[in-house]
N, C-alpha and C positions, 0 to 999 in steps of 0.2 A: 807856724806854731805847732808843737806837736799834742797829740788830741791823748784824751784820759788815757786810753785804750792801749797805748804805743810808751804810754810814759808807764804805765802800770807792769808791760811787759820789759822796759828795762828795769826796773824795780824788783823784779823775780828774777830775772837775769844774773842782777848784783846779787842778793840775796843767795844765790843759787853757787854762784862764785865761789861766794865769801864762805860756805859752808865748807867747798871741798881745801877751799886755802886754811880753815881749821882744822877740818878731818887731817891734812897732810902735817901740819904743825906736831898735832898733836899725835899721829900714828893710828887715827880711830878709824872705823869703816866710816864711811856717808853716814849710816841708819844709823848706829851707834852716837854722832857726834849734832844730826837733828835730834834725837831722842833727848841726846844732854843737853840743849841748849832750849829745849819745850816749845809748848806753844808761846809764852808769854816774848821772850826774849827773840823769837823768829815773827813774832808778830812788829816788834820793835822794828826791827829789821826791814822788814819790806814797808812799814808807814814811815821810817826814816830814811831809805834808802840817798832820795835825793843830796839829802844831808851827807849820810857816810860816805857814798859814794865821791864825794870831795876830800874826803878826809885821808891820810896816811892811812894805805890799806893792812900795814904790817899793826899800826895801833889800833884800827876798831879791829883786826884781829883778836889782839891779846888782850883785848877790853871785853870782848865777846866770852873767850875762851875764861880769865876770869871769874865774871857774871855768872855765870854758867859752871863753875868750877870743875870744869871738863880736864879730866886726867886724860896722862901719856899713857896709850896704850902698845901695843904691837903690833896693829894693821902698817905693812908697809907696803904700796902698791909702786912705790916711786923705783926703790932699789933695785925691785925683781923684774922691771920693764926692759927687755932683750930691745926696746927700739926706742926711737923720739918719745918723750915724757911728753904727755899735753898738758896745755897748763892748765890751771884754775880757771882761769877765764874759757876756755874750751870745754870742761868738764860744764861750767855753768850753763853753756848755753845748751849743750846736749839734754840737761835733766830742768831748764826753764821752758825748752819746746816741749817736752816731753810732758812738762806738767800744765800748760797753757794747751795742749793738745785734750788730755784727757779730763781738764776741769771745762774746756768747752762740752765735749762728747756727754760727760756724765752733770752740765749744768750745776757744777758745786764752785766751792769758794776755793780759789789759788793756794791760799793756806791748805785747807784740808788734804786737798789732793795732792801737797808738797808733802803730806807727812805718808799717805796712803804711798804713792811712790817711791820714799826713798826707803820705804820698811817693806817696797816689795819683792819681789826674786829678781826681777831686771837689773837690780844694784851690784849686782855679783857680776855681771857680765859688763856693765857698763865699765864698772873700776877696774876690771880689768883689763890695765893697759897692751898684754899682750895679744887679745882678739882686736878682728878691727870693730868692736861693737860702738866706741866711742867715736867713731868718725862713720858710721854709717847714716842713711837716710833714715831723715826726721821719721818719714813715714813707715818705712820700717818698724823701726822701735817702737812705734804707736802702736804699728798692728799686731806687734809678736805681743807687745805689753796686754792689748785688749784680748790675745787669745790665751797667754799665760805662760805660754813658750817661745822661742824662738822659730821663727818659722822658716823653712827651705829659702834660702836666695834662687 
Protein backbone atom coordinates (compact mmCIF):
# COMPACT_ATOMS: atom_id res chain seq x y z
CA UNK A 1 0.00 0.00 0.00
CA UNK A 2 1.40 3.25 -0.80
CA UNK A 3 1.96 5.57 2.38
CA UNK A 4 0.70 9.48 2.80
CA UNK A 5 4.05 10.58 1.79
CA UNK A 6 4.52 8.87 -1.87
CA UNK A 7 0.67 9.44 -2.65
CA UNK A 8 1.18 13.28 -1.79
CA UNK A 9 4.20 13.37 -4.10
CA UNK A 10 2.32 11.96 -6.92
CA UNK A 11 -0.47 14.48 -6.37
CA UNK A 12 2.12 17.46 -7.00
CA UNK A 13 3.53 15.48 -9.77
CA UNK A 14 -0.04 15.55 -11.52
CA UNK A 15 -0.65 18.86 -10.43
CA UNK A 16 2.65 19.95 -11.71
CA UNK A 17 1.86 18.23 -15.07
CA UNK A 18 -1.29 19.60 -15.58
CA UNK A 19 -0.12 23.13 -15.26
CA UNK A 20 2.50 23.01 -18.01
CA UNK A 21 -0.09 20.94 -20.25
CA UNK A 22 -2.15 24.36 -19.69
CA UNK A 23 0.66 26.76 -19.90
CA UNK A 24 1.22 24.92 -23.48
CA UNK A 25 -2.49 25.07 -24.42
CA UNK A 26 -2.82 28.25 -23.89
CA UNK A 27 0.69 29.90 -24.94
CA UNK A 28 1.33 31.24 -21.23
CA UNK A 29 4.76 31.05 -19.35
CA UNK A 30 4.49 28.56 -16.28
CA UNK A 31 4.29 31.80 -13.72
CA UNK A 32 1.86 33.47 -15.81
CA UNK A 33 -0.50 30.46 -16.16
CA UNK A 34 0.01 29.42 -11.94
CA UNK A 35 -0.74 33.01 -11.27
CA UNK A 36 -4.15 32.62 -13.46
CA UNK A 37 -5.25 29.75 -12.09
CA UNK A 38 -4.52 31.19 -8.00
CA UNK A 39 -4.31 29.68 -4.91
CA UNK A 40 -7.90 28.38 -4.76
CA UNK A 41 -8.17 26.45 -7.96
CA UNK A 42 -4.36 24.93 -7.63
CA UNK A 43 -5.45 24.15 -4.24
CA UNK A 44 -8.31 22.08 -5.97
CA UNK A 45 -5.89 20.50 -7.70
CA UNK A 46 -3.56 18.76 -5.75
CA UNK A 47 -6.57 17.74 -2.94
CA UNK A 48 -8.34 16.31 -6.00
CA UNK A 49 -5.61 14.93 -7.88
CA UNK A 50 -6.44 11.23 -7.18
CA UNK A 51 -9.66 12.02 -8.83
CA UNK A 52 -8.42 14.14 -12.00
CA UNK A 53 -5.80 12.21 -12.38
CA UNK A 54 -8.38 9.35 -13.79
CA UNK A 55 -10.17 11.70 -15.69
CA UNK A 56 -9.53 12.68 -19.62
CA UNK A 57 -6.47 14.79 -19.14
CA UNK A 58 -7.45 17.07 -22.31
CA UNK A 59 -10.98 17.91 -20.17
CA UNK A 60 -9.82 18.77 -16.51
CA UNK A 61 -7.46 20.75 -18.84
CA UNK A 62 -10.05 22.88 -20.52
CA UNK A 63 -12.17 22.77 -17.22
CA UNK A 64 -9.01 24.24 -15.43
CA UNK A 65 -8.28 26.76 -18.04
CA UNK A 66 -12.13 27.76 -18.10
CA UNK A 67 -12.38 28.17 -14.25
CA UNK A 68 -9.62 30.16 -14.36
CA UNK A 69 -10.47 32.07 -17.34
CA UNK A 70 -6.94 31.94 -18.54
CA UNK A 71 -6.41 33.62 -21.95
CA UNK A 72 -4.27 32.69 -25.15
CA UNK A 73 -1.13 34.28 -24.77
CA UNK A 74 2.28 34.34 -26.80
CA UNK A 75 4.61 32.33 -24.77
CA UNK A 76 5.64 29.49 -27.15
CA UNK A 77 8.43 27.31 -25.95
CA UNK A 78 7.11 24.21 -27.99
CA UNK A 79 7.87 25.80 -31.64
CA UNK A 80 11.23 27.50 -30.97
CA UNK A 81 12.63 23.92 -29.58
CA UNK A 82 15.74 23.10 -32.14
CA UNK A 83 15.49 19.35 -30.41
CA UNK A 84 13.00 16.63 -28.69
CA UNK A 85 9.96 18.58 -27.19
CA UNK A 86 9.60 17.06 -23.45
CA UNK A 87 6.37 16.43 -22.56
CA UNK A 88 4.10 17.73 -19.72
CA UNK A 89 4.58 14.85 -17.92
CA UNK A 90 8.57 15.51 -17.92
CA UNK A 91 8.26 19.11 -17.29
CA UNK A 92 6.10 18.06 -14.22
CA UNK A 93 8.37 16.00 -12.60
CA UNK A 94 11.29 18.40 -13.00
CA UNK A 95 9.30 21.45 -11.16
CA UNK A 96 7.38 18.53 -8.48
CA UNK A 97 11.17 17.45 -7.26
CA UNK A 98 12.13 20.71 -7.44
CA UNK A 99 9.25 21.92 -5.24
CA UNK A 100 9.21 18.76 -2.76
CA UNK A 101 12.96 19.53 -2.57
CA UNK A 102 12.89 23.03 -1.44
CA UNK A 103 9.46 22.82 0.76
CA UNK A 104 11.38 20.07 2.51
CA UNK A 105 14.67 22.33 2.94
CA UNK A 106 12.77 25.53 3.87
CA UNK A 107 9.76 23.20 6.19
CA UNK A 108 6.77 25.11 4.30
CA UNK A 109 3.58 23.83 2.68
CA UNK A 110 3.85 22.09 -1.13
CA UNK A 111 1.46 24.70 -2.17
CA UNK A 112 3.26 27.70 -1.18
CA UNK A 113 6.57 26.68 -2.43
CA UNK A 114 4.67 25.78 -5.84
CA UNK A 115 3.86 29.36 -6.20
CA UNK A 116 7.41 30.74 -4.69
CA UNK A 117 9.01 28.51 -7.61
CA UNK A 118 7.21 28.90 -10.43
CA UNK A 119 7.33 33.02 -9.99
CA UNK A 120 11.14 32.42 -9.53
CA UNK A 121 14.10 33.01 -12.04
CA UNK A 122 14.63 29.13 -12.46
CA UNK A 123 11.37 29.09 -14.66
CA UNK A 124 13.09 30.83 -17.52
CA UNK A 125 15.71 28.26 -17.71
CA UNK A 126 13.79 25.29 -16.96
CA UNK A 127 11.18 26.16 -20.01
CA UNK A 128 13.49 26.53 -21.92
CA UNK A 129 13.65 23.64 -24.08
CA UNK A 130 16.82 24.52 -25.82
CA UNK A 131 19.32 24.27 -22.60
CA UNK A 132 19.64 21.00 -21.15
CA UNK A 133 18.35 22.57 -17.80
CA UNK A 134 15.06 20.39 -17.99
CA UNK A 135 16.82 17.09 -18.02
CA UNK A 136 19.53 17.89 -15.74
CA UNK A 137 20.11 16.58 -12.05
CA UNK A 138 17.34 17.07 -9.52
CA UNK A 139 20.13 18.13 -7.47
CA UNK A 140 21.42 20.60 -9.52
CA UNK A 141 18.53 22.65 -9.84
CA UNK A 142 17.98 22.52 -6.02
CA UNK A 143 21.33 23.96 -5.66
CA UNK A 144 21.60 26.59 -8.29
CA UNK A 145 17.67 27.35 -7.20
CA UNK A 146 19.04 27.68 -3.39
CA UNK A 147 21.94 29.91 -4.51
CA UNK A 148 19.90 31.98 -7.15
CA UNK A 149 22.00 31.19 -10.11
CA UNK A 150 23.01 28.67 -12.11
CA UNK A 151 26.00 27.18 -10.92
CA UNK A 152 29.27 25.93 -12.81
CA UNK A 153 28.70 22.13 -13.87
Amino acid sequence: MQNREDSRANDLFFVCSLIDRIARKTKNTRKDTVNALGVPNIEKLYDLADVYHCENIDKVTDEFIEAATIKTGEFDNISTCDYSVPSYWDIGRVYSRLIRQVSKEKNKDNIDTLFEVYNSWITDYIDDYNTNMYYSNPNYIFHSYKEGNLLDN
